[in-house]
C-alpha positions as CSV (number, residue, x, y, z in Angstrom):
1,X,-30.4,8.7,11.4
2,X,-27.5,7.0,9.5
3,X,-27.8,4.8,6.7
4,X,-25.0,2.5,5.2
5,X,-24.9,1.6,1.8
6,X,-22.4,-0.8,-0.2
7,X,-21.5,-1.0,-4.0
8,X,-18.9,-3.1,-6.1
9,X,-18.0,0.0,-7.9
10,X,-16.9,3.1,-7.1
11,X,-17.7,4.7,-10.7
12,X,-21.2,4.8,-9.0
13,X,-20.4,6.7,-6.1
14,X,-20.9,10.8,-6.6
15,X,-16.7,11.4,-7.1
16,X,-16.7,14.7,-5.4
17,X,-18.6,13.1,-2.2
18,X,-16.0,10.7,-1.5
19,X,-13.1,13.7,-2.3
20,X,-14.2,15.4,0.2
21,X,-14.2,12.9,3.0
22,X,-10.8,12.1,1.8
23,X,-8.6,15.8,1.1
24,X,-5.3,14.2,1.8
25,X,-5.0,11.3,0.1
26,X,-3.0,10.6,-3.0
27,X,-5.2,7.2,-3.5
28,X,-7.7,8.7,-3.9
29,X,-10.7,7.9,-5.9
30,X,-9.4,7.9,-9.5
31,X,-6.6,6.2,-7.7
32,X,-9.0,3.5,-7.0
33,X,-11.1,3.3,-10.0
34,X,-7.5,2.2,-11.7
35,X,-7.1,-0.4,-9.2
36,X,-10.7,-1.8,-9.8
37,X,-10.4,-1.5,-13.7
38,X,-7.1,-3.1,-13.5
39,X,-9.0,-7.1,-13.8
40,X,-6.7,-8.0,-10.5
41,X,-7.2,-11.9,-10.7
42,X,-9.2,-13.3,-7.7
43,X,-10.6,-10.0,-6.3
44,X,-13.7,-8.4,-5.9
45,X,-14.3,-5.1,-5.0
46,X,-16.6,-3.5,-2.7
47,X,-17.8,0.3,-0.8
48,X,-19.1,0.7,2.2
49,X,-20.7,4.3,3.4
50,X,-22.8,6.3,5.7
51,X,-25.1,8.3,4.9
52,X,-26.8,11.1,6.9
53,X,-29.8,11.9,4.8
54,X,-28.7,12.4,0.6
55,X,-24.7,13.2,2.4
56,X,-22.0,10.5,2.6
57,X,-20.2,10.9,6.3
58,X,-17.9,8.3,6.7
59,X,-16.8,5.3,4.2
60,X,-13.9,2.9,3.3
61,X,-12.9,0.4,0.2
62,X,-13.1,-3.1,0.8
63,X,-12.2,-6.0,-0.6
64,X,-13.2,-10.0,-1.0
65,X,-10.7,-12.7,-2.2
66,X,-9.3,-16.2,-1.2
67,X,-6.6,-15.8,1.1
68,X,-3.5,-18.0,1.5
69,X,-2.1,-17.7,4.7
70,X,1.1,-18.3,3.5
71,X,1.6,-15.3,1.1
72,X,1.3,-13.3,3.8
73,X,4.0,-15.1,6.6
74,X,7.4,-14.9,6.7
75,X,10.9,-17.0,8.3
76,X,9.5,-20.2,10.4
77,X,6.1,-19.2,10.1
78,X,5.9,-19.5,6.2
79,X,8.1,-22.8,6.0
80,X,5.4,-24.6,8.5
81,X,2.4,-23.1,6.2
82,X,3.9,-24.3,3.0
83,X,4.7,-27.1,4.6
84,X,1.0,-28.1,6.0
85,X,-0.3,-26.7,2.5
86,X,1.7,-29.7,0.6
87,X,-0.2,-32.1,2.9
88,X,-3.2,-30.4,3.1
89,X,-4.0,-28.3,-0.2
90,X,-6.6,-25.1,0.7
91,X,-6.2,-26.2,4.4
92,X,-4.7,-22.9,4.9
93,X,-6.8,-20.9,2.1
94,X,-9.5,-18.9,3.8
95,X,-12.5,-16.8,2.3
96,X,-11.5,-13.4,3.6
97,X,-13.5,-9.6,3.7
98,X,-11.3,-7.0,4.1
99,X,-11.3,-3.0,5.0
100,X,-8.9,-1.4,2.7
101,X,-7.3,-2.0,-0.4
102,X,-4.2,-4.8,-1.5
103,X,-3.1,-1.9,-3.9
104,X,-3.0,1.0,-0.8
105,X,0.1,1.8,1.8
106,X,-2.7,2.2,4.4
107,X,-6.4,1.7,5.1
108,X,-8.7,4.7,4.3
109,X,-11.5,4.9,6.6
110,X,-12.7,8.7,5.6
111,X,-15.3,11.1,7.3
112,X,-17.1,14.2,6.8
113,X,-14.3,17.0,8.1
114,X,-17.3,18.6,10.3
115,X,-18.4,15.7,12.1
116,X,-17.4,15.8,16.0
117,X,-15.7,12.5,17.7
118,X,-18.5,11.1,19.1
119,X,-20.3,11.2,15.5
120,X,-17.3,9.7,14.1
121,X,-17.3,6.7,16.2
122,X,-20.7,6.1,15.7
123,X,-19.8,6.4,11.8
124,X,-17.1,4.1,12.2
125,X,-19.2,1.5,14.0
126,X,-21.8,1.4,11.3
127,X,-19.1,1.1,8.5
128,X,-18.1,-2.1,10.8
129,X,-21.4,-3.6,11.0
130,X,-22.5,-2.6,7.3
131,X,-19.4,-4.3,6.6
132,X,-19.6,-7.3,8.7
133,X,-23.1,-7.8,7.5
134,X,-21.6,-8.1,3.8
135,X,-18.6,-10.6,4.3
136,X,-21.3,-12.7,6.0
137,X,-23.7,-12.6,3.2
138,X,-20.6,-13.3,0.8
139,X,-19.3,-16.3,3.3
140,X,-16.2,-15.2,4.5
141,X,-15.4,-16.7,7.6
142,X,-12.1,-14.3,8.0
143,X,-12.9,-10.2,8.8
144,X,-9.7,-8.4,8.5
145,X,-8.4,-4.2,8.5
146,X,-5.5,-3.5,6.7
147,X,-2.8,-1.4,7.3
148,X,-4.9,1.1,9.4
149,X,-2.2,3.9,10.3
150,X,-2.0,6.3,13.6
151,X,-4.1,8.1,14.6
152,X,-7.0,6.5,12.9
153,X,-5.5,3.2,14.9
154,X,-7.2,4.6,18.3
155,X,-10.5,4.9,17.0
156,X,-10.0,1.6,15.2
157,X,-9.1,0.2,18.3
158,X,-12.0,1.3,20.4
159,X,-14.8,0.1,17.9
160,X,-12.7,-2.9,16.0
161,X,-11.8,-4.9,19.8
162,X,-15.2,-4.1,21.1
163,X,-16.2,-6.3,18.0
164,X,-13.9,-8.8,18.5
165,X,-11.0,-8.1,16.1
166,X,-7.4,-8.5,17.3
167,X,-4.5,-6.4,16.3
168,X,-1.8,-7.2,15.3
169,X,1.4,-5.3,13.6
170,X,1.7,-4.3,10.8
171,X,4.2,-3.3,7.9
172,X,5.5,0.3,9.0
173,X,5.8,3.2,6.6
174,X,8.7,4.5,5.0
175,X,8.3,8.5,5.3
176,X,11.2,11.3,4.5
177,X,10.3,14.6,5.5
178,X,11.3,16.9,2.8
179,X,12.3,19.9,5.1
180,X,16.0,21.2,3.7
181,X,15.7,23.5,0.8
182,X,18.3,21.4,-1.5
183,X,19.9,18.1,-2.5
184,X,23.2,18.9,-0.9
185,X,21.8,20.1,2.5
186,X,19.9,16.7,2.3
187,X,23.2,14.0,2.3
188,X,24.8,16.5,4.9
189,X,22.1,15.6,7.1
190,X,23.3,11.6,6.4
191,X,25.8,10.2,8.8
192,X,29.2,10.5,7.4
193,X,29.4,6.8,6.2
194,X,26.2,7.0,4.5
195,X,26.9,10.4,2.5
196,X,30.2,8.5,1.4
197,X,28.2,5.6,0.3
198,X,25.6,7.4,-1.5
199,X,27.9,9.9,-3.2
200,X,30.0,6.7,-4.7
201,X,27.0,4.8,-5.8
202,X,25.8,7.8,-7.3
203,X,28.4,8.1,-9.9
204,X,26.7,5.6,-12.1
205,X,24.2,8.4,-12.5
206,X,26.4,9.5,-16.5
207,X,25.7,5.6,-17.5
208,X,22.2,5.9,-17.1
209,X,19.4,7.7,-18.9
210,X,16.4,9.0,-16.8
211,X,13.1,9.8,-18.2
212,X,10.7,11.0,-16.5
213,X,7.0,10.5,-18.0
214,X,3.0,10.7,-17.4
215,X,2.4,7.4,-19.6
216,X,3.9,4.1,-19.8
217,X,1.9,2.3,-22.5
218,X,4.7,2.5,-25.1
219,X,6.9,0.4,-22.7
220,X,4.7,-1.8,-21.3
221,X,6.0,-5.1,-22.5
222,X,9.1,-4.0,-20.9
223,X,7.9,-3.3,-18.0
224,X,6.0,-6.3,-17.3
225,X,9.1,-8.5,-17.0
226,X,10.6,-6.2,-14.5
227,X,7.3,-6.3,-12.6
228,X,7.5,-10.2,-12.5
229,X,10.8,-10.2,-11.5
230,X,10.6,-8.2,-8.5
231,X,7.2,-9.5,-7.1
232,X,9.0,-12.9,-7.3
233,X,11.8,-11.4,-4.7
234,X,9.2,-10.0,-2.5
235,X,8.7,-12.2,0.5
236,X,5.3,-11.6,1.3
237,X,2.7,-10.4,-1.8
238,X,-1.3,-10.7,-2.1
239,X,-1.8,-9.2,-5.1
240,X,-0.6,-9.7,-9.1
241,X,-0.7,-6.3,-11.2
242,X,-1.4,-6.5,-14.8
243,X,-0.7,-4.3,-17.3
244,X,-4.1,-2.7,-17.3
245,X,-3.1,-1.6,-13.8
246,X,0.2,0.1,-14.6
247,X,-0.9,1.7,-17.5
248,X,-4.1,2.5,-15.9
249,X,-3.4,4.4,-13.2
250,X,-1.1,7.0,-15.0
251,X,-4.5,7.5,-17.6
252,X,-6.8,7.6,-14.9
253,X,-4.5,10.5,-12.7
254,X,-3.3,12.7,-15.7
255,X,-0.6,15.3,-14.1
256,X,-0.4,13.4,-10.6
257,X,1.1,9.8,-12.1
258,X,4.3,9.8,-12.4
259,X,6.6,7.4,-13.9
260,X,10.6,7.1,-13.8
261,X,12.2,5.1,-16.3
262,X,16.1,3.8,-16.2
263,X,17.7,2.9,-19.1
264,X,21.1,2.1,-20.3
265,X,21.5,2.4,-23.9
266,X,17.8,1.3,-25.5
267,X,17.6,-0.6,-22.6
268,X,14.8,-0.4,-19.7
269,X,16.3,-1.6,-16.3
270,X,13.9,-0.5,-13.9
271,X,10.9,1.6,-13.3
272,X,9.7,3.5,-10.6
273,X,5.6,4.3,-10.8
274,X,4.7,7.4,-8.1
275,X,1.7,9.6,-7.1
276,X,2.0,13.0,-6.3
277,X,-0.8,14.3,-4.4
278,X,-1.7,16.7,-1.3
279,X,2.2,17.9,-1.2
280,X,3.2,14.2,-0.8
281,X,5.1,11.8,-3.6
282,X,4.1,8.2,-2.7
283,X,5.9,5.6,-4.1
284,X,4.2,2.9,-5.4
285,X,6.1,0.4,-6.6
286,X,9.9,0.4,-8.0
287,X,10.5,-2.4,-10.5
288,X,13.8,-3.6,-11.6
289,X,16.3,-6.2,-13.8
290,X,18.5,-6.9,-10.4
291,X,21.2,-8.7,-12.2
292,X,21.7,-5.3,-14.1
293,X,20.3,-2.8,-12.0
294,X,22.2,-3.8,-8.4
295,X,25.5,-3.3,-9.8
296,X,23.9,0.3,-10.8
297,X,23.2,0.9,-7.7
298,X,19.8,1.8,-9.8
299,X,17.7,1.6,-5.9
300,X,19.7,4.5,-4.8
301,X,19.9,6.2,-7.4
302,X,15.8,6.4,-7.9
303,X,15.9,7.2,-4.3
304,X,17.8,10.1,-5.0
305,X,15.8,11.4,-8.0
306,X,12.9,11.2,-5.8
307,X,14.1,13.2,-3.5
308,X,15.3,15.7,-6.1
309,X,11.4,15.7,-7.8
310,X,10.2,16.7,-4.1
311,X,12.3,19.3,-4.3
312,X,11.6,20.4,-7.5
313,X,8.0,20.5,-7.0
314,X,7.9,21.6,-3.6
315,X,6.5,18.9,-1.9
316,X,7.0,18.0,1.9
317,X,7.0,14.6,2.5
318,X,8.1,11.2,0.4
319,X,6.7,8.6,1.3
320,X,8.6,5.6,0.3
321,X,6.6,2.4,1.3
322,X,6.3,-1.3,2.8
323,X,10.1,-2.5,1.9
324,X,14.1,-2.0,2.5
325,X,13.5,-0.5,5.6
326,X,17.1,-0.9,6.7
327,X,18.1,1.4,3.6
328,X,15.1,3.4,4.0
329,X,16.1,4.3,8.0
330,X,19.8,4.9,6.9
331,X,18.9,7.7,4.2
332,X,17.1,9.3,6.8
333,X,13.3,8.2,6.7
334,X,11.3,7.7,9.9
335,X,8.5,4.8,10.2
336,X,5.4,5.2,11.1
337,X,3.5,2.8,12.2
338,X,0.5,0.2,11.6
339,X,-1.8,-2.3,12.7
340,X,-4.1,-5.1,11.2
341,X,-7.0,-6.2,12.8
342,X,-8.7,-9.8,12.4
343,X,-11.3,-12.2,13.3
344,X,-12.8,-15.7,12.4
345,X,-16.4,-16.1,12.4
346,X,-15.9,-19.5,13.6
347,X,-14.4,-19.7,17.2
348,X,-12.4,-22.5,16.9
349,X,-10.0,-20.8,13.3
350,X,-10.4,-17.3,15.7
351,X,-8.8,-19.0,18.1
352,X,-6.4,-20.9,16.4
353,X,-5.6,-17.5,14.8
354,X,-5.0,-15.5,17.8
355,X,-2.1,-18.3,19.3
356,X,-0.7,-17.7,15.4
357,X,-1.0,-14.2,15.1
358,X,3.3,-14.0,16.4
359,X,4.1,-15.8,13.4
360,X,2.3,-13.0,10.6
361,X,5.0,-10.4,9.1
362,X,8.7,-10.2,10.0
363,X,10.4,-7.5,12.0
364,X,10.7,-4.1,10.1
365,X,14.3,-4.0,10.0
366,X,14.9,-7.0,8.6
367,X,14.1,-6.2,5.2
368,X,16.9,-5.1,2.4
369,X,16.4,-3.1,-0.8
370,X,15.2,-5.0,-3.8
């Protein structure tokens, strides 16, 4: 018989238990423990998992906050919620329980590799109702899954609308395949126009200095400012990083933390943290001084010595993110797709949510690089 069981920290979870239901994933566990450690303001964290006698089969981070609607809208949508939050402050600040993590690319719903379909829906049902039973005994009226990625989006689908969650799109994801053997064969594979564009801007390449490191706590006051800088750019955030978080996870993930730093001269201009896991390099987030670093074409040029570290370390796939998919599509990444899924407790907000749901998120093309 399955048993669910739910604790705010994952340090007390058996690590190589929740490896194992989760052999591909570059945010991992340690990955998580840095996100938890980090003191993210206004977040609390929780795990949900099933157990089948003294063996986790199935489980998934989640997390509680207070959610402005707002922060996550964009275009006409946004203006009206800023708008009604001037006349109505916390009218449009909800108590929300969410599956996943604001600090992952996708939602991580993980199961025991030898457990058939059929046990794996039944899994994913009581991970639902374990976690349904916790948001309401923490009074959050709004149940949400984030970023849940194909093909777990079918089984997602089955269990999450039978409970009354509607999906909704979500924020595609930025994927290269790394399958040419060099850096040359790669901008051949570019249409003509961009391989002419990337070769100029990457001629700024002898006034920079790369360095390429495991820790970043010697720079973090420098890096911090460029954080800053480029969260106030983004158009739609949920979370604020500290410096416990960027430091964090290159300590906690010795040898699979990666960090790029630009400079010019003695000067830091931008900072690109990765994960390298499973034959994948995920970045996480690429920070920059844009009245510097644009004119450097500095974007581009991390793009590029991303691609290069795949290649050096033979790995298979970079996965590039939630942002710039325009530039991301024209150096030759595919997107793969995801959904959100939501509910209100109460049926009037449900309802009101589902005629609202059109104005969440903005087209995937429509965003440019930082």
């Amino acid at each position: 018989m399955l048993e669910t069981r739910i604790v705010e920290s994952l340090t007390d979870v058996d690590r190589g238990q929740w490896m194992s239901l989760f052999p591909d994933e570059p945010e991992g566990y340690d990955y998580l423990v840095a996100v938890e450690q980090a003191g993210l303001r206004g977040f609390r964290w929780r795990y949900l998992m099933v157990f089948d006698a003294d063996r986790i089969v199935a489980a998934a981070p989640a997390f509680l906050t207070e959610y402005p609607l707002e922060t996550t809208l964009a275009g006409g949508g946004r203006r009206l919620a800023e708008s009604l939050q001037k006349l109505a402050p916390g009218l449009l600040t909800l108590r929300l329980a969410c599956l996943g993590s604001p600090c992952c690319e996708v939602a991580q719903m993980g199961f025991a590799p030898d457990l058939e379909p059929a046990a794996r829906d039944a899994a994913t049902r009581a991970l639902l109702d374990a976690f349904d039973a916790e948001a309401q005994r923490q009074r959050c009226g709004l149940l949400g899954l984030k970023d849940v990625a194909r093909p777990a989006t079918t089984r997602w689908a089955r269990v999450a609308e039978a409970a009354g969650y509607r999906a909704i799109s979500g924020l595609p994801t930025a994927v290269l395949d790394i399958d040419f053997p060099d850096s040359e064969t790669y901008l051949a594979g570019l249409s003509p126009g961009t391989r002419k564009d990337m070769r100029r801007k990457l001629k700024t390449r002898d006034s920079i200095r790369i360095e390429v490191r495991g820790d970043i706590g010697d720079e973090i006051d420098a890096v911090m400012p460029l954080y800053v800088q480029t969260r106030a750019r983004a158009e739609m955030t949920l979370e604020e990083l500290t410096p416990e978080f960027f430091i964090g996870v290159g300590r906690q993930m010795p040898g699979r933390a990666v960090y790029v730093l630009y400079y010019q001269g003695n000067d830091l201009l931008a900072v690109n943290l990765l994960i390298q896991d499973a034959g994948i390099l995920l970045d996480k987030f690429f920070c920059m001084d844009a009245a510097r670093g644009r004119p450097l074409n500095l974007y581009f040029l991390s793009w590029f010595t991303n691609v290069e570290l795949c290649l050096a370390r033979g790995l298979y796939r970079y996965q590039a993110g939630q942002a710039a998919y325009l530039n991301k599509v024209r150096l030759g990444s595919r997107l793969e797709p995801t959904a959100n899924y939501f509910r209100h407790r109460n049926i009037l907000v449900n309802g009101a949510l589902r005629l609202a749901a059109p104005l969440f998120g903005a087209g995937p093309m429509e965003r440019e690089a930082a």
